[in-house]
C-alpha angles and dihedrals in degrees: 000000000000120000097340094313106165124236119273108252138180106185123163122189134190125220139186111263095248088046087049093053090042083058099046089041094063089043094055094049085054101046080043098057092037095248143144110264124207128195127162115230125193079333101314115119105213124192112204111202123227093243088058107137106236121209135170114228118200113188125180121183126159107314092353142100128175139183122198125199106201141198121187134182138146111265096239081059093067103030099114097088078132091075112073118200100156137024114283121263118241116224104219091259141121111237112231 
């Protein structure tokens, strides 16, 4: 890694329908109050920044059909999950 730079990662995680609207709740409130949003996700604490550029992403291939909800933002954007201004969220998973 160069300067800091974080790792490269594609994780995708399952959860439960009412954990997944808990998760897009708090989101919404965020994006709606113009706020920075953090989730942990498979152990990575991850700070969206209010300026994030949101798309919607609709795939279909052979029997398939996907919709993607994004978030993207440069890394230097989201780089304060030093400062804690609310409790941690757990990711679901056990901690080994």
């Amino acid at each position: 890694m160069v300067g800091g730079e974080k790792p490269q990662r594609d994780v995708e995680k399952n959860y439960p329908a009412d954990q997944f609207v808990e998760k897009l709740r708090r989101l919404a409130d965020s994006i709606e109050r113009g706020e920075k949003f953090r989730i942990q996700v498979a152990g990575e604490r991850i700070t969206i920044p209010p300026s994030a550029v949101i798309s919607i992403e609709h795939e279909r291939g052979g029997s398939e059909e996907e919709l993607e909800f994004q978030l993207k933002w440069s890394i230097e954007q989201g780089e304060d999950d030093s400062e804690v201004d609310e409790e941690p969220e757990a990711d679901d998973e056990p901690e080994e």
